[in-house]
C-alpha positions as CSV (number, residue, x, y, z in Angstrom):
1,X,0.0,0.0,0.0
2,X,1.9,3.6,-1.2
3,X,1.4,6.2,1.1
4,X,-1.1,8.0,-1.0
5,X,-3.3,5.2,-0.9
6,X,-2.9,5.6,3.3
7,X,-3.7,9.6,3.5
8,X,-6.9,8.7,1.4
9,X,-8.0,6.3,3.7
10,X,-7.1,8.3,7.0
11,X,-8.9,11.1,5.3
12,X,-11.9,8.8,4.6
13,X,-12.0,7.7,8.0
14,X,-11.7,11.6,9.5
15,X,-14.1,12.2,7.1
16,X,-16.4,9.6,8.6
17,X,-15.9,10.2,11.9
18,X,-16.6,14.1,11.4
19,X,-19.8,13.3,9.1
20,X,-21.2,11.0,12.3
21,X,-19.8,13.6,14.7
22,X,-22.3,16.3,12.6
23,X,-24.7,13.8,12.0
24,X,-25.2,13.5,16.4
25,X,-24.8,16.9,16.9
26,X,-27.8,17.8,14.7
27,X,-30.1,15.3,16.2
28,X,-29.3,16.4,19.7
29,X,-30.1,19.8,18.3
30,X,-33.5,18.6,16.6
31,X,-34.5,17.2,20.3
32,X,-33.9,20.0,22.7
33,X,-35.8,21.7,19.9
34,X,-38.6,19.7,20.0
35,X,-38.9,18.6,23.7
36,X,-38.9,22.7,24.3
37,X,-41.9,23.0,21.7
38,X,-43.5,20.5,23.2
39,X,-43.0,21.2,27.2
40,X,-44.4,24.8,26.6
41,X,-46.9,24.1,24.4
42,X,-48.3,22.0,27.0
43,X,-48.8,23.9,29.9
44,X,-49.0,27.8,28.4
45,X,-52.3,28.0,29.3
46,X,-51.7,26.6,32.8
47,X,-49.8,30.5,33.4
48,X,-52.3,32.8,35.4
49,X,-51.8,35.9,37.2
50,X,-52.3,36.8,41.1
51,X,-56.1,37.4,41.2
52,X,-56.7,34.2,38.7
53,X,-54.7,32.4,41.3
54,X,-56.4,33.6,44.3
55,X,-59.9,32.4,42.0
56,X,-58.3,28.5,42.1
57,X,-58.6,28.9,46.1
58,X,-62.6,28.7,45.2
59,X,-62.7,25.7,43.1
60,X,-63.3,22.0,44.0
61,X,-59.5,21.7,43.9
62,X,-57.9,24.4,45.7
63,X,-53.9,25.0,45.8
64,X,-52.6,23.9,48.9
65,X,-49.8,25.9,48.7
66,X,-47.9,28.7,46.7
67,X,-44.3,27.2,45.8
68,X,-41.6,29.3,45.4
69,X,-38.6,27.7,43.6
70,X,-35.2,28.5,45.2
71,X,-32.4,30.3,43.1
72,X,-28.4,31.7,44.0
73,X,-27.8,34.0,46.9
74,X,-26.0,36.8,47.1
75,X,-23.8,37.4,50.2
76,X,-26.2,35.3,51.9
77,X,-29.1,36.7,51.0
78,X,-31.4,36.2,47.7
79,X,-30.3,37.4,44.5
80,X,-32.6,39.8,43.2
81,X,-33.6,37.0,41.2
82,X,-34.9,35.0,43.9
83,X,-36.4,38.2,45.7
84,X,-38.5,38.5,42.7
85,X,-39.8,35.5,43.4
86,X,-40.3,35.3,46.7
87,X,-42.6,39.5,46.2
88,X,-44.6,37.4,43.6
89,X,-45.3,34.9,45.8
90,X,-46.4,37.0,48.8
91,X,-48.8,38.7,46.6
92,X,-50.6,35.5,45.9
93,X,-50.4,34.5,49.5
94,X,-52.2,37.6,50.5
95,X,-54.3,37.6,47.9
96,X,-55.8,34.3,48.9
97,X,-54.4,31.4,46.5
98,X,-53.5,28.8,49.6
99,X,-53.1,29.6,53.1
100,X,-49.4,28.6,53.2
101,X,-45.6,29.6,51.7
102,X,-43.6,26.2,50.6
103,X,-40.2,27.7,49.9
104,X,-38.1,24.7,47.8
105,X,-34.1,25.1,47.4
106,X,-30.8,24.1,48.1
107,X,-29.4,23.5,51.2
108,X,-26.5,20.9,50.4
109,X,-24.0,22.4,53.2
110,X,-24.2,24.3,56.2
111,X,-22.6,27.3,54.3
112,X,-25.3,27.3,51.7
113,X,-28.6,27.3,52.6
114,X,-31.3,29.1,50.4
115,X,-34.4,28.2,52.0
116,X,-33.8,29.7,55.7
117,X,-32.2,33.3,53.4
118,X,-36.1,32.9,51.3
119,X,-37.3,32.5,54.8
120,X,-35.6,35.4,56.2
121,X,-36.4,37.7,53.3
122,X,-40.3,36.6,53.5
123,X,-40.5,37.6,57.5
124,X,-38.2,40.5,56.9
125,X,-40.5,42.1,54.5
126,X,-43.7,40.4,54.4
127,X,-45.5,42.6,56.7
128,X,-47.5,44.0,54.4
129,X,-48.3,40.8,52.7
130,X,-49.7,39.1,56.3
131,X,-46.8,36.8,56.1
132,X,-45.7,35.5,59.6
133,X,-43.5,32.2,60.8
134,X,-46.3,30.0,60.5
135,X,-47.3,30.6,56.5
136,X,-43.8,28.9,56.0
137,X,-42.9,25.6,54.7
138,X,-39.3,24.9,54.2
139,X,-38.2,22.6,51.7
140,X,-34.1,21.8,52.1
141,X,-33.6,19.2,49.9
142,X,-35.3,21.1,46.1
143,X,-31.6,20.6,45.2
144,X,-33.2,20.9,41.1
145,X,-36.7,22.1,39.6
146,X,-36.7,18.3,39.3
147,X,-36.3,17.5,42.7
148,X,-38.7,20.1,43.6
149,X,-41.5,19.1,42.1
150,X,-41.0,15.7,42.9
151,X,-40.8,16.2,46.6
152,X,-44.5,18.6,46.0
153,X,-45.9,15.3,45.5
154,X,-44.0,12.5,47.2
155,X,-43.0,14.4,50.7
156,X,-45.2,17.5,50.7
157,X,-48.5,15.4,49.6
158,X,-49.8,18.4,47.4
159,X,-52.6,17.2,44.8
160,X,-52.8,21.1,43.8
161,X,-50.3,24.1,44.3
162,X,-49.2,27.5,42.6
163,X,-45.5,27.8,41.4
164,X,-44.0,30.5,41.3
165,X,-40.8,31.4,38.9
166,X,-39.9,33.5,36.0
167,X,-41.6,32.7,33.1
168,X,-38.4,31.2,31.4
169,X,-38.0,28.5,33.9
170,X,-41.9,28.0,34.8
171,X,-43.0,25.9,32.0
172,X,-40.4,23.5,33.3
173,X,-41.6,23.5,36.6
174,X,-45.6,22.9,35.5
175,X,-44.6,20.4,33.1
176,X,-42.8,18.0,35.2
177,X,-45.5,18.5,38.0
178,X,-48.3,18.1,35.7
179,X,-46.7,14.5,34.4
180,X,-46.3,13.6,38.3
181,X,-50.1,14.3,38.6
182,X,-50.3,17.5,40.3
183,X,-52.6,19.7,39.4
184,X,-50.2,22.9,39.7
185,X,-50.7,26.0,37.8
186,X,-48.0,29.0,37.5
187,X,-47.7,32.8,38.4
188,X,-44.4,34.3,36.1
189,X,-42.5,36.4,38.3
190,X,-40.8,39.6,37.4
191,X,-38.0,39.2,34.8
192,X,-34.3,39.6,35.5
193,X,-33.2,40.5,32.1
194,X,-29.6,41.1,33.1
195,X,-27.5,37.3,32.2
196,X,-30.8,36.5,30.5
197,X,-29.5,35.1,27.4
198,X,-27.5,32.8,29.1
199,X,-30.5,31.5,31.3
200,X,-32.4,30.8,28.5
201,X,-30.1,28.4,26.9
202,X,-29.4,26.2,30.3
203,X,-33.3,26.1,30.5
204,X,-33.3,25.1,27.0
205,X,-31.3,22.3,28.0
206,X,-32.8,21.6,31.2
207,X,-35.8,21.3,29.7
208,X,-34.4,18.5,27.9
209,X,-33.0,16.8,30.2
210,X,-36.3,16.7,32.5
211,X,-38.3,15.8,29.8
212,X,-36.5,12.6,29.9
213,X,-36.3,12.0,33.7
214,X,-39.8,12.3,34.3
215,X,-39.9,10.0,30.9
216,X,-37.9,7.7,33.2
217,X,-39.7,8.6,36.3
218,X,-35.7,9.5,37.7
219,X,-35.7,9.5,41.6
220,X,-34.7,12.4,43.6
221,X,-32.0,13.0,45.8
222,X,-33.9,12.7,48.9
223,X,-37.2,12.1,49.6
224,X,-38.1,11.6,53.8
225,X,-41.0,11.8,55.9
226,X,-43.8,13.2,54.8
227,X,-44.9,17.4,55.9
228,X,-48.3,18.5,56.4
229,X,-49.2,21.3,53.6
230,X,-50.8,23.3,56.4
231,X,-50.1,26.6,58.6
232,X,-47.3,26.0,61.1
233,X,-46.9,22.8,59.2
């Protein structure tokens, strides 16, 4: 065999190898694609704002809680992010949507503990909003959206509940709680647009990727004893 007879062949093979290569890459694009069309598509209309909310509390089904999903801290405290959140929520809970707060985060370490900063922030300055020690639920182990909604249903017992998020990330959360067989529907926080770009292609992802664990019915981290949904629960 000459040696131009070799480089053709190594180049057929790169060429192979790089056509495959492609080949993968495009379907994995084609999937996150659909599985995002699909994911919102399916809950859109399950997005309502605080006074549709507070009608649910009415209906043969009522939310037993407003869920507020955890996000990053800041020096302790929640990221304006997360603050946003936590307003929205206090608005429903005043307004009348369920009688308790179930703040869900991560609390992996001692040194890192969302749920008790969401706390803090809620008491500090939800005065106005009626909110006191005993409209709080904590939720340490909502290490993912994932794990969040799966411990609504398996630990928390919730057959109905509001979530709150941004909008970006709330389709996720209804979808995976709708396919668990909670009857959940969403209020879309304020907006952070600053880093938003990036946000919205690791939700495009995420997405994805928990459109195939609850697929696969993928267990959580922790699960536990179960908590009464109910003030000073």
């Amino acid at each position: 065999m000459n040696v131009s007879h070799k480089k053709n062949r190594v180049r057929r093979w790169i060429a192979t190898v790089l056509g495959i290569c492609a080949g993968l890459g495009f379907a994995a694009i084609l999937i996150v694609i659909a599985t995002n069309i699909y994911m919102i598509h399916a809950v859109k209309d399950k997005i309502v704002d605080v006074d549709q909310a507070a009608y649910l509390s009415l209906g043969d089904n009522p939310p037993q809680c407003v869920e507020v999903l955890g996000a990053s801290l800041r020096g302790g405290k929640p990221s304006p992010i997360l603050a946003k959140r936590i307003d929205a929520a206090m608005e429903a809970y005043a307004a009348g949507a369920a009688e308790v707060l179930l703040f869900s985060g991560d609390n992996g370490t001692n040194e890192y503990n969302e749920v008790m900063a969401m706390r803090a922030y809620a008491l500090e300055n939800g005065i106005d909003y009626g909110v006191g020690e005993n409209a709080i639920i904590l939720d340490y182990a909502g290490f993912s959206t994932y794990e969040s909604m799966y411990r609504l249903r398996d630990v928390f017992h919730a057959k109905s509940a509001v979530v709150v998020t941004q909008e970006y990330h709330l389709y996720r959360a209804l979808y995976i709680a709708d396919r668990l067989g909670v009857d959940v529907y969403g209020i879309a926080a304020p907006a952070q647009t600053e880093g938003q770009f990036y946000r919205d292609v690791r939700e495009a992802i995420a997405r994805t990727k928990d459109f195939f664990f609850v697929l696969f019915d993928a267990q959580p981290t922790y699960l536990g004893d179960p908590v009464e949904l109910a003030p000073g629960g």
